[in-house]
VOMI-779490 format. One line per 3 residues: number of its first residue (from 1); their letters; for each residue x, y, z of N, C-alpha, C. Coordinates in pm, 1 decimal, padded with zeros to 6 digits. Layout:
N
NUM = A = X,Y,Z,X,Y,Z,X,Y,Z ~ ...
END
This chain:
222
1 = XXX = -01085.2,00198.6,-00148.2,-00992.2,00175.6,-00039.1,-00903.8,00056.8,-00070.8 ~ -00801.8,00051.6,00029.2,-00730.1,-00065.2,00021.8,-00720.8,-00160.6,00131.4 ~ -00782.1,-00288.2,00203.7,-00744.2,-00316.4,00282.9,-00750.0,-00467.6,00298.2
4 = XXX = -00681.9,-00534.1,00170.0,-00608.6,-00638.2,00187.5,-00521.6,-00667.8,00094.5 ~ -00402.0,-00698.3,00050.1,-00329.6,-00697.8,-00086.7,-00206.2,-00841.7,-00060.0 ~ -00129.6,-00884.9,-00184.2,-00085.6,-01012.5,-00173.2,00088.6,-00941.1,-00157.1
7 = XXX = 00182.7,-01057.4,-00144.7,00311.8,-01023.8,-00193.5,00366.3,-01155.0,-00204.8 ~ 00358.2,-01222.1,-00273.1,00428.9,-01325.2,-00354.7,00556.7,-01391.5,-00395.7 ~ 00602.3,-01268.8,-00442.5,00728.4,-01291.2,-00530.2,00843.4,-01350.1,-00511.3
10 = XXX = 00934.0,-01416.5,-00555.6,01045.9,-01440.0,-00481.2,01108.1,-01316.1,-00462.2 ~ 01186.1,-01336.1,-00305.4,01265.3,-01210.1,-00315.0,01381.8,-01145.3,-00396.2 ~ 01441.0,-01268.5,-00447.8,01552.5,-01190.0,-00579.7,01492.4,-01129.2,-00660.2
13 = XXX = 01314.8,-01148.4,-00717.3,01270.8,-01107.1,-00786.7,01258.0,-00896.6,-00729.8 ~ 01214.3,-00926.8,-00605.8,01211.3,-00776.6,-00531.8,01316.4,-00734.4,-00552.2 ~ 01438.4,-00757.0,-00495.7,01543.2,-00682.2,-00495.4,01584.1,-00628.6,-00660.8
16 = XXX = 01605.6,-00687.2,-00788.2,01587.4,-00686.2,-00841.0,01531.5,-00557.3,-00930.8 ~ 01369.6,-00559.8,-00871.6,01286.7,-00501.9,-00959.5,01314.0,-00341.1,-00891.8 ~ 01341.4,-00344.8,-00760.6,01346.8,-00199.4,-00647.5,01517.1,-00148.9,-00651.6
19 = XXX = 01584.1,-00266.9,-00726.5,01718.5,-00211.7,-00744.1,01772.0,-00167.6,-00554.8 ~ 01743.8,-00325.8,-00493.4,01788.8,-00326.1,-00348.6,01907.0,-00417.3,-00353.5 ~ 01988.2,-00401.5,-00268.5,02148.6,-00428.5,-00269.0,02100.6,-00576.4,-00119.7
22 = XXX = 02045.3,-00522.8,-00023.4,02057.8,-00605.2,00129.5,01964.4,-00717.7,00084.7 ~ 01958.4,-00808.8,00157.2,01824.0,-00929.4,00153.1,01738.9,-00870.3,00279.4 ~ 01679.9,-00901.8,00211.4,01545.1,-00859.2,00297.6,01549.0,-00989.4,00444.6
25 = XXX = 01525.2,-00880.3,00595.6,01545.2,-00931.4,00678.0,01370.8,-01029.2,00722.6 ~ 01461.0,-01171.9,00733.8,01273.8,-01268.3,00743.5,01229.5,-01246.3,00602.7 ~ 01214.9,-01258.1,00545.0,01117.3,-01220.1,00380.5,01020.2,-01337.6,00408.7
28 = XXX = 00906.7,-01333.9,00418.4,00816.8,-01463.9,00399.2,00634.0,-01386.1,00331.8 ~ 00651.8,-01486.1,00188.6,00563.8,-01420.1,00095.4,00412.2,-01430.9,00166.3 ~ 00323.5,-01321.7,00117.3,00171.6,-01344.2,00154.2,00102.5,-01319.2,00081.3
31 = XXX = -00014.6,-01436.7,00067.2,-00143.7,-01447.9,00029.1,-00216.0,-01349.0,00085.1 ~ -00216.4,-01292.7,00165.2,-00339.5,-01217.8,00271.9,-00271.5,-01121.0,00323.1 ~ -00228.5,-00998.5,00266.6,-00160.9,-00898.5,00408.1,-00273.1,-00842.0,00436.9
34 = XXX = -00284.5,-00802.3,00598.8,-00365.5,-00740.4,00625.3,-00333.2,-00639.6,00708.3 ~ -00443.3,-00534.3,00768.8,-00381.4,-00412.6,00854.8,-00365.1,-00466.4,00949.8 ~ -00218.9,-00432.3,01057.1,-00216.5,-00459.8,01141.7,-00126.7,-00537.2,01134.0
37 = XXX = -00070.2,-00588.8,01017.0,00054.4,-00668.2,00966.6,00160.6,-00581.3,00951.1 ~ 00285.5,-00639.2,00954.4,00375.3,-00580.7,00910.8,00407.7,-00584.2,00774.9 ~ 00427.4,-00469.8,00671.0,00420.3,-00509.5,00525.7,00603.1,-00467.8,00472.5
40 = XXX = 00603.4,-00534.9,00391.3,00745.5,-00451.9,00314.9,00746.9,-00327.1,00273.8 ~ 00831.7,-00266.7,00328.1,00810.3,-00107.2,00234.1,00942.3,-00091.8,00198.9 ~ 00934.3,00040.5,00114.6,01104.3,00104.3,00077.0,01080.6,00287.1,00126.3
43 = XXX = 01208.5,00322.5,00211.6,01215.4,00455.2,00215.5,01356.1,00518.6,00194.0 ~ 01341.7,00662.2,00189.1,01463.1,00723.1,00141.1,01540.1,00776.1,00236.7 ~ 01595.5,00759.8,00291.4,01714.2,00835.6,00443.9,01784.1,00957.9,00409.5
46 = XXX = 01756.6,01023.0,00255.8,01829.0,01168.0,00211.8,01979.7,01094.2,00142.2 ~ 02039.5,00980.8,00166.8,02150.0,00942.6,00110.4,02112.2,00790.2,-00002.7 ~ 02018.9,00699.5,00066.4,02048.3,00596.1,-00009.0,01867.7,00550.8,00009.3
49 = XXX = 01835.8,00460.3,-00036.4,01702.5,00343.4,-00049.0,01722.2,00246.7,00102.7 ~ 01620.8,00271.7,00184.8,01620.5,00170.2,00266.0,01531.4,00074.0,00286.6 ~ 01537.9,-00060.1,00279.8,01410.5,-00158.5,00313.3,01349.7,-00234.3,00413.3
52 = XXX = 01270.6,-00232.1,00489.7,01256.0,-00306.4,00603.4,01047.5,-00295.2,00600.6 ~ 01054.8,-00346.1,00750.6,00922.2,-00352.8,00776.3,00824.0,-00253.3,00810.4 ~ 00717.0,-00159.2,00810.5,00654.2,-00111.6,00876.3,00509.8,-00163.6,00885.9
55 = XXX = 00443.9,-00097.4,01018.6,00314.3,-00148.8,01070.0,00239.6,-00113.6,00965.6 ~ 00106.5,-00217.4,00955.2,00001.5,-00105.6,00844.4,-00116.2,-00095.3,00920.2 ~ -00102.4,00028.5,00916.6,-00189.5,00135.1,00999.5,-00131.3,00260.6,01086.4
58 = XXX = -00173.7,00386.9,01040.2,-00008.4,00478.7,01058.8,-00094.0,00541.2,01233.2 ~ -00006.9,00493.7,01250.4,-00007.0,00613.5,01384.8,00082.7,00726.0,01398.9 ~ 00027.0,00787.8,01406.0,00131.6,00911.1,01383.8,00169.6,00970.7,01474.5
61 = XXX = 00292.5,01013.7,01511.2,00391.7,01057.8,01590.0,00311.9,01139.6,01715.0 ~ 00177.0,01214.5,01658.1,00148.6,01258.2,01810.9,00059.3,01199.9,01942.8 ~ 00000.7,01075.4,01794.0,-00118.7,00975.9,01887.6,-00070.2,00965.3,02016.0
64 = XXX = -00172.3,00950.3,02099.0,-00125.6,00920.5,02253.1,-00186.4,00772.4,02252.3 ~ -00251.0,00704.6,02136.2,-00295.4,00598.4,02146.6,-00283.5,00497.9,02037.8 ~ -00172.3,00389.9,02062.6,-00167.8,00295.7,01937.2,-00267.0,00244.7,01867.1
67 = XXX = -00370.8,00229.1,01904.4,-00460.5,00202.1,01852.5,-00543.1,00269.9,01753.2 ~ -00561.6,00375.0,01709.1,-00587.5,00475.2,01608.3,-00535.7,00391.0,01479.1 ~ -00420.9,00362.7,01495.4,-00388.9,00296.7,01340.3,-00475.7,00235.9,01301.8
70 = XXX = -00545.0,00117.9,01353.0,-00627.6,00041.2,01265.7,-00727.3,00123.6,01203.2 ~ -00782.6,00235.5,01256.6,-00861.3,00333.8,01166.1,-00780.8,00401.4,01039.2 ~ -00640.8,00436.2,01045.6,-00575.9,00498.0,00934.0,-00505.3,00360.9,00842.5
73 = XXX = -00596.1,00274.1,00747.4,-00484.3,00181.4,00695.8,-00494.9,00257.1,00575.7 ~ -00584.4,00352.3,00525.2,-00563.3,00412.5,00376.5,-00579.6,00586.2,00414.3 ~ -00514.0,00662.9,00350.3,-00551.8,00821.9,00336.3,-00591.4,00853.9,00215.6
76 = XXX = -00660.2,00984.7,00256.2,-00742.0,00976.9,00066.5,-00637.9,01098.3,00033.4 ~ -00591.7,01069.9,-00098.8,-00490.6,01207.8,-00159.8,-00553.0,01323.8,-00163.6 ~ -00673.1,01313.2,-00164.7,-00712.5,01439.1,-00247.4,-00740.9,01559.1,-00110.9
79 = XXX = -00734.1,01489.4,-00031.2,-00740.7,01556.5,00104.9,-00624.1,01585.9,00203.5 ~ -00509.9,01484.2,00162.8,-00345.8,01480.7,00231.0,-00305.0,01582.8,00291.4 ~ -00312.1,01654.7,00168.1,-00198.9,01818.8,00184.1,-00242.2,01932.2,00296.2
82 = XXX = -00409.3,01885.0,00322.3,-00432.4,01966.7,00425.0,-00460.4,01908.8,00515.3 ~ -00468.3,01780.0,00581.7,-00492.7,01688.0,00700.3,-00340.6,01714.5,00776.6 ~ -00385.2,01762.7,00894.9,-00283.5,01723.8,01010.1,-00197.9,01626.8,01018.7
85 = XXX = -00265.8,01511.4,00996.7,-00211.5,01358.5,00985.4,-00151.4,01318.3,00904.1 ~ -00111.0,01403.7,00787.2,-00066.1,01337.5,00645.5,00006.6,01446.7,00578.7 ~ -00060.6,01590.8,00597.8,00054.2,01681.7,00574.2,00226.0,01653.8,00574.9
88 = XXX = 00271.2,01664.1,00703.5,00406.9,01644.3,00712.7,00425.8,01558.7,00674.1 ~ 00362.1,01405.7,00654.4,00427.9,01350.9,00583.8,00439.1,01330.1,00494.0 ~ 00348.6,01384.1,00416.1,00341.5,01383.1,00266.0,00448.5,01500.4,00207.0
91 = XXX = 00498.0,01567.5,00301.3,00621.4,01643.7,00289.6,00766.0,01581.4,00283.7 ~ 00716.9,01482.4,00398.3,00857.8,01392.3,00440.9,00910.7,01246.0,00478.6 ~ 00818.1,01220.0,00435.9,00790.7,01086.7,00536.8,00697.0,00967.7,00415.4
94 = XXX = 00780.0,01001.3,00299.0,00695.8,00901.4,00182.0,00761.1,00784.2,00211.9 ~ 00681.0,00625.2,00121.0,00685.0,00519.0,00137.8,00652.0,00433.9,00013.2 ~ 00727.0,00361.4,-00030.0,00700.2,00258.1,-00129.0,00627.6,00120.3,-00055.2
97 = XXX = 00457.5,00090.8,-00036.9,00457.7,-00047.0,-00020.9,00468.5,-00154.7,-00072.3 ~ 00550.9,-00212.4,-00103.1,00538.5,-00301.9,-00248.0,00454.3,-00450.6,-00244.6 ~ 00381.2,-00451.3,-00327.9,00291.0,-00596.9,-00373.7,00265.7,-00660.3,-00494.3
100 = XXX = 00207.1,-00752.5,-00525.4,00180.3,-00807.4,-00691.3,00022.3,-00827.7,-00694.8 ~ -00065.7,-00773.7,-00612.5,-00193.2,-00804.2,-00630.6,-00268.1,-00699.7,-00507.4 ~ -00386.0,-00672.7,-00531.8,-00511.6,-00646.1,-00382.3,-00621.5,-00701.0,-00435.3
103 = XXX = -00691.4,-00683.0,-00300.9,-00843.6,-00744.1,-00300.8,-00887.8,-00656.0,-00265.1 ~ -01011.2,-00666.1,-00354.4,-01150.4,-00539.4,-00304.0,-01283.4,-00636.5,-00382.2 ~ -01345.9,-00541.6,-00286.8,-01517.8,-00665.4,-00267.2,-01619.3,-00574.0,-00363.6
106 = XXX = -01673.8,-00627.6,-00452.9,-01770.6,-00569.6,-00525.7,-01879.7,-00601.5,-00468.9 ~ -01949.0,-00492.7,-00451.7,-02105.8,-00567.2,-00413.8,-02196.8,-00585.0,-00506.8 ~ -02297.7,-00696.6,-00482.8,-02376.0,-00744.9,-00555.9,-02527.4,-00811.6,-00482.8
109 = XXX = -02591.5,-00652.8,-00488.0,-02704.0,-00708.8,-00396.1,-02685.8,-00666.2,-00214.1 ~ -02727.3,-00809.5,-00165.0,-02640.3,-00794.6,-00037.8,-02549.9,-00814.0,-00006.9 ~ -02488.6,-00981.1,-00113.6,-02337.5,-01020.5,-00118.3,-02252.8,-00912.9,-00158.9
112 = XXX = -02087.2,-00968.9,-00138.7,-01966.5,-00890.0,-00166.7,-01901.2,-00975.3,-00227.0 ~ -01878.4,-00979.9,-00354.6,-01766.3,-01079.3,-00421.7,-01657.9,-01054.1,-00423.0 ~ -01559.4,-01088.8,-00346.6,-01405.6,-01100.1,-00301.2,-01376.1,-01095.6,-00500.7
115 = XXX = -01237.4,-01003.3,-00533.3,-01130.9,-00975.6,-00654.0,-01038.2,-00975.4,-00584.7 ~ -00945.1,-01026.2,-00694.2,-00815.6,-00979.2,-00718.3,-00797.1,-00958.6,-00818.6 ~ -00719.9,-00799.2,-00799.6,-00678.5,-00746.1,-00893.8,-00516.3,-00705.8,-00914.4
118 = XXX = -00457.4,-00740.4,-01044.0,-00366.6,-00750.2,-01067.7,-00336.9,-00618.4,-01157.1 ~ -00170.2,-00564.2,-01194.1,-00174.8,-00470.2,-01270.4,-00125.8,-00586.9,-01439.4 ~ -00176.4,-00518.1,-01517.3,-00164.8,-00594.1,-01674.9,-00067.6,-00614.2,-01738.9
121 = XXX = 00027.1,-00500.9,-01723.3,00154.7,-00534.8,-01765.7,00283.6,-00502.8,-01728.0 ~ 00265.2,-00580.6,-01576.6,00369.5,-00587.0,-01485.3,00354.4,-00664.7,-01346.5 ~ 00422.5,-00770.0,-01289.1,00409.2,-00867.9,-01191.1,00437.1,-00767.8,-01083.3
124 = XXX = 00499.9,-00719.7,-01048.1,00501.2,-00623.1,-00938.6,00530.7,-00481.5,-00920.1 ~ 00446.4,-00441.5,-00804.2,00421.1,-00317.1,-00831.7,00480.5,-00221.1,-00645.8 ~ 00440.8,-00085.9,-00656.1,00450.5,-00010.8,-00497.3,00309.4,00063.5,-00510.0
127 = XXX = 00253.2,00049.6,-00357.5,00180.5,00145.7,-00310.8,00234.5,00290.4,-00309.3 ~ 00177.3,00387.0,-00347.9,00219.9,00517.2,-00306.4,00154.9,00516.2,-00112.3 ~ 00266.5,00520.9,-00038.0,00242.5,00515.3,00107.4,00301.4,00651.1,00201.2
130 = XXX = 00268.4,00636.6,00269.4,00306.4,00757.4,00361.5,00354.2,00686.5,00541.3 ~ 00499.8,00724.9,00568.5,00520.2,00663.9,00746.5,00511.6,00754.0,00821.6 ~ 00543.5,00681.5,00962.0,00615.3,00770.2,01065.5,00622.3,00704.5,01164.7
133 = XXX = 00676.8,00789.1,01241.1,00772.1,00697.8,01413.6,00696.2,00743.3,01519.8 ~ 00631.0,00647.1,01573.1,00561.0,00693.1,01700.4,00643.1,00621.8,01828.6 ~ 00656.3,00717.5,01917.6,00734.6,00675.2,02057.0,00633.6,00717.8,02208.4
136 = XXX = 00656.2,00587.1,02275.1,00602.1,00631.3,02409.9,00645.6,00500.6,02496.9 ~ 00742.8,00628.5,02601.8,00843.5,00546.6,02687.6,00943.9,00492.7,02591.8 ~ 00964.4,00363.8,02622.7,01087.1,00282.2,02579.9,01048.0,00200.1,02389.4
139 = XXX = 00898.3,00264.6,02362.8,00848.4,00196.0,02274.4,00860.9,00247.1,02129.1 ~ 00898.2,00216.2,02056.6,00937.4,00285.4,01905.2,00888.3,00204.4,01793.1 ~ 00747.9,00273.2,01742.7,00692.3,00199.5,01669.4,00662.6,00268.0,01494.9
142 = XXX = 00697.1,00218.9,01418.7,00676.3,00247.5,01247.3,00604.6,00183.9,01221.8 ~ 00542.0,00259.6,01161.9,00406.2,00237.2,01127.4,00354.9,00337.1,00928.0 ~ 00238.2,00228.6,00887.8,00227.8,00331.8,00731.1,00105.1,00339.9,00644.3
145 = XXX = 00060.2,00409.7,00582.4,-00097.6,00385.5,00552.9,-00087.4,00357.2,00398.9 ~ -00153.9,00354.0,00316.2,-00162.9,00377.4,00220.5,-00279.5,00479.3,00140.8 ~ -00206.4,00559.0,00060.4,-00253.0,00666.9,-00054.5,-00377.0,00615.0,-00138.3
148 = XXX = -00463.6,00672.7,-00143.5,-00633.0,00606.0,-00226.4,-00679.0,00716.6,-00289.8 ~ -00788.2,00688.7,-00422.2,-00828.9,00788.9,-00502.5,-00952.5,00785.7,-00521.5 ~ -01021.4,00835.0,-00608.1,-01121.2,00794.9,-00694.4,-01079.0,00691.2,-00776.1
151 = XXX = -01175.2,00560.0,-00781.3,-01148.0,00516.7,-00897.5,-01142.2,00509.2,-01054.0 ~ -01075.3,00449.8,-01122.1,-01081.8,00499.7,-01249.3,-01211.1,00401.9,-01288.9 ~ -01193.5,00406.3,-01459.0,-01309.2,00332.8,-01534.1,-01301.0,00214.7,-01510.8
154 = XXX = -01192.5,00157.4,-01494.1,-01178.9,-00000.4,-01459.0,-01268.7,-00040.9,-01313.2 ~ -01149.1,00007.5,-01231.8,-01217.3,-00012.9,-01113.3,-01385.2,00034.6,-01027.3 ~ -01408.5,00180.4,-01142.0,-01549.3,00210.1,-01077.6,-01644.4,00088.0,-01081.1
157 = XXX = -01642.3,00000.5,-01140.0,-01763.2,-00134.9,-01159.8,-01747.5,-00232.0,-01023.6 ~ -01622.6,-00202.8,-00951.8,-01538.2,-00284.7,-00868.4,-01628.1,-00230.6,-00749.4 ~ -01569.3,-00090.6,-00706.3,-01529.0,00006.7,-00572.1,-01517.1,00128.1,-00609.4
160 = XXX = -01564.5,00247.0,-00519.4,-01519.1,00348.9,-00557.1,-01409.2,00485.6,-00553.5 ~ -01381.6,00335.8,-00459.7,-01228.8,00376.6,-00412.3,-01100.9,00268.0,-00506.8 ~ -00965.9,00363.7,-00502.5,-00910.2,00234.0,-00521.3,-00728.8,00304.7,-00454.0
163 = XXX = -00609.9,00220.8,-00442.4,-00520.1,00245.6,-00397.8,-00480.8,00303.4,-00484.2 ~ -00334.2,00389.2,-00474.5,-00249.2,00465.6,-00558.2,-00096.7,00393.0,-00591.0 ~ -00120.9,00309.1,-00752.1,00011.3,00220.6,-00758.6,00086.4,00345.3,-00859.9
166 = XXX = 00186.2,00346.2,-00794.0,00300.6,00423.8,-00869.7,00351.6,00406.2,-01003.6 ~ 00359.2,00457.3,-01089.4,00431.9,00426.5,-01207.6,00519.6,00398.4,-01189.4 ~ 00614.3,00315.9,-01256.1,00735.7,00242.6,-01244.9,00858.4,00381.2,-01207.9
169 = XXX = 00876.4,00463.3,-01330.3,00961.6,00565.8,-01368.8,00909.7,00635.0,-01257.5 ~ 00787.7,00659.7,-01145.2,00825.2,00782.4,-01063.2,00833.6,00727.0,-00887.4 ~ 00880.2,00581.5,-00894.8,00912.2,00555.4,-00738.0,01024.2,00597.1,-00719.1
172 = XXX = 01123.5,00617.6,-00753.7,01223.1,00699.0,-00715.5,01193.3,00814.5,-00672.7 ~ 01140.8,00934.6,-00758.0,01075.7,01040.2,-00732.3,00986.9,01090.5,-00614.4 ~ 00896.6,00965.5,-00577.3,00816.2,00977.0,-00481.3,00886.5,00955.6,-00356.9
175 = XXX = 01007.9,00908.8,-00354.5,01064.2,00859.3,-00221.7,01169.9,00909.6,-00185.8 ~ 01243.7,01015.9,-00281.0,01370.5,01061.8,-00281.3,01350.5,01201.4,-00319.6 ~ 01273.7,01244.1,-00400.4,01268.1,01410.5,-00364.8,01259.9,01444.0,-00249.0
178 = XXX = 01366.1,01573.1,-00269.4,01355.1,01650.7,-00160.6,01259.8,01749.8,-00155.2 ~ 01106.8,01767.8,-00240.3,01031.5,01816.6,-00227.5,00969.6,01844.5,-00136.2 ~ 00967.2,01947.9,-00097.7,00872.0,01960.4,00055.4,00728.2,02055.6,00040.4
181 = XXX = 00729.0,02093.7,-00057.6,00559.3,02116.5,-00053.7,00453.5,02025.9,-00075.0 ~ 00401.6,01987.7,-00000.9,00311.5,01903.6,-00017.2,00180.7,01933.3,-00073.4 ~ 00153.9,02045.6,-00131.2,00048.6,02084.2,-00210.3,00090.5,02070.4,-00379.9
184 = XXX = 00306.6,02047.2,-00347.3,00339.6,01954.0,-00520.8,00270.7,01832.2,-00519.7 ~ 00279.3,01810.0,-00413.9,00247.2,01656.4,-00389.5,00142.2,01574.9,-00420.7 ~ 00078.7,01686.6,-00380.6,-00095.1,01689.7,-00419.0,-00129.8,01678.9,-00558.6
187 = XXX = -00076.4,01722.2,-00635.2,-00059.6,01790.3,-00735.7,00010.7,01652.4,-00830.0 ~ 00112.9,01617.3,-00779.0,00193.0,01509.0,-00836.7,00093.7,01331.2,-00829.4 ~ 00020.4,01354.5,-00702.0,-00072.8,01203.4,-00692.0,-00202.3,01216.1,-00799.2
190 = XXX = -00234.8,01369.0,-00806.5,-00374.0,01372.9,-00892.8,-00319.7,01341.6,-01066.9 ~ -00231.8,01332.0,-01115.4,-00157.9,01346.2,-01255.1,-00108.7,01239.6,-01272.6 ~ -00086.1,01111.8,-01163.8,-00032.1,01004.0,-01192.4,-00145.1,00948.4,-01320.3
193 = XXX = -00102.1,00844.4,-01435.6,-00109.2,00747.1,-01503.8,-00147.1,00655.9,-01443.1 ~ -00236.3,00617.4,-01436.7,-00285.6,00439.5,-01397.8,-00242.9,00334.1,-01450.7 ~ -00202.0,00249.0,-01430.8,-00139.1,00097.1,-01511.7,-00281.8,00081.1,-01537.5
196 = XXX = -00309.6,-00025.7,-01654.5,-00390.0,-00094.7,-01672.3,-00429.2,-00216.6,-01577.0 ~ -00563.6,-00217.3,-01520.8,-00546.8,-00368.6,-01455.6,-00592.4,-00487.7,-01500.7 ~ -00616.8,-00605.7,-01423.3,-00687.8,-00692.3,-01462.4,-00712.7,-00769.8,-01332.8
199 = XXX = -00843.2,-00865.4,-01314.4,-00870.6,-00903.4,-01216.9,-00965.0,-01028.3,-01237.9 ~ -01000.7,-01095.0,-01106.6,-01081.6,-01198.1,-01145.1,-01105.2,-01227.2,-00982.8 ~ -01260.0,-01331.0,-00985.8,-01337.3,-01368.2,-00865.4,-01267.0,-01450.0,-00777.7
202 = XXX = -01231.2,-01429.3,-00641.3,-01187.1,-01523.4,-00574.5,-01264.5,-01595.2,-00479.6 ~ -01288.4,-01690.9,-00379.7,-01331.8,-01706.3,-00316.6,-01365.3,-01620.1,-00154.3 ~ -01486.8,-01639.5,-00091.3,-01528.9,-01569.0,00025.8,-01372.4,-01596.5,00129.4
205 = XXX = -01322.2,-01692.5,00145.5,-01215.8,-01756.7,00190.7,-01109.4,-01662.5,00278.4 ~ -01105.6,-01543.6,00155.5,-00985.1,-01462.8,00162.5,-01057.3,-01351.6,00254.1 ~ -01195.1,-01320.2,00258.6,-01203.4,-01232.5,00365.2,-01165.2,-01303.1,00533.7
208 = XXX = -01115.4,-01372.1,00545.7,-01066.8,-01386.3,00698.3,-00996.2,-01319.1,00696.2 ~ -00813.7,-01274.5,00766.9,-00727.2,-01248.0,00754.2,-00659.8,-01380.8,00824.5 ~ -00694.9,-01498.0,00892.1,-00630.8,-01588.3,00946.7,-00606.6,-01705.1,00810.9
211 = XXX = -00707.0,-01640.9,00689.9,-00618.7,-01729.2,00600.0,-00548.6,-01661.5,00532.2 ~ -00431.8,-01755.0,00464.7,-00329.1,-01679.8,00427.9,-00245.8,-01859.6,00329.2 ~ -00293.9,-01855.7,00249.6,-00258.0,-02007.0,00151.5,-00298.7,-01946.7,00000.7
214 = XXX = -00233.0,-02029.7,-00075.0,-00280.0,-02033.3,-00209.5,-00437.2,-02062.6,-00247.5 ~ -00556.9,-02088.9,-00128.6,-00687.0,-02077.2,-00141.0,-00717.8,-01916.0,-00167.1 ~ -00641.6,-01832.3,-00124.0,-00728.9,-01694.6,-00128.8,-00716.4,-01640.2,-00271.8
217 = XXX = -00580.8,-01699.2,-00340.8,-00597.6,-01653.5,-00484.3,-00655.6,-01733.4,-00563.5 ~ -00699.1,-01843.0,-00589.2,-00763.1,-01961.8,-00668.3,-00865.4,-01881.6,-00723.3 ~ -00900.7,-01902.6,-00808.4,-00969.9,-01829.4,-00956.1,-01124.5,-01910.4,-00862.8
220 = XXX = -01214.8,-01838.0,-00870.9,-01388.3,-01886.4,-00859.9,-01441.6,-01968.1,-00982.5 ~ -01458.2,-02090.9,-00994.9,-01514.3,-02126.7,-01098.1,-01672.4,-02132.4,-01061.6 ~ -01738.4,-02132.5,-01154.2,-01878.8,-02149.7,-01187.6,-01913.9,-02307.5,-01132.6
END
């Protein structure tokens, strides 16, 4: 699973790397995103790349209850194409989340040793994500989950889950086809390439979500 990841970067560095034209509205970097935050994403409008904020945790357009999101902050791919909840949007409604790091807890025993893991040869990266627009009354809320797999060889020692980071060459693809079968789709998340990662021990620190400082990435020394 995924459910805490960093975003760092300076923003010229984002715009930059996502080939975005606007400044990002508020940009303020994090140590700690968590669900329930608002994260950066990128989506496609059928004409151009758009960037702004969505919720993380998708509620989806028919919930009668905002609250459901905090249960959806990850969807598993391998199940998408036929879930109610993720179908259409995995038809229509894709999402770039972009970050330079996540955390996931290895267990050990009874403890959980807080990682971060980084990709190896590249400072920043996108979630493969999925949105949508939920309305009730006067209220209009975006909201977005993120895409999860089996893990690979790296990460199985970690978790046995892990998020879905996009290859560089297919975020365009993922956000701008006009593909609408979502059983391509299916098809297209199981065939992705994994970046190589790399990672290291952080402190217990970072499981709050009220912290949010250069303590949650600090390397664990012995």
């Amino acid at each position: 699973m995924c459910g805490r990841y960093t975003l760092l970067a300076d923003e010229v560095d984002i715009l930059r790397e996502f080939d975005l034209e606007e400044p990002i509205d508020s940009y303020q970097p994090s140590f700690n995103v968590a669900p329930g935050q608002n994260v950066f994403a990128i989506i496609h409008d059928g004409n151009e790349k758009r960037a702004g904020y969505l919720r993380w945790g998708l509620v989806p357009s028919w919930a009668k209850d905002e609250k459901i999101g905090y249960k959806m902050i990850n969807a598993r791919s391998e199940t998408a194409h036929e879930k109610p909840s993720f179908k259409k949007l995995l038809s229509r409604k894709r999402c770039l989340i972009v970050a330079d790091s996540f955390y996931e807890w290895k267990r050990d025993g009874k403890e959980k040793q807080p990682k971060r893991i980084q990709l190896a040869g590249r400072k920043l990266f996108a979630f493969a994500g999925l949105w949508d627009k939920w309305q009730q009354e006067d209220q209009n809320l975006f909201t977005c989950t993120i895409l999860t797999k089996d893990a690979n060889e790296y990460m199985q020692d970690i978790h046995h889950r892990m998020p879905i980071i996009l290859p560089k060459d297919k975020e365009e693809e993922w956000i701008a086809s006009r593909e609408r079968d979502a059983s391509k789709w299916h098809h297209f998340l199981e065939t992705l390439e994994a970046d190589a990662f790399t990672s290291y021990n952080v402190d217990t620190y970072v499981n709050a979500a009220k912290n949010n400082d250069a303590g949650c990435i600090a390397p664990l020394t012995d």
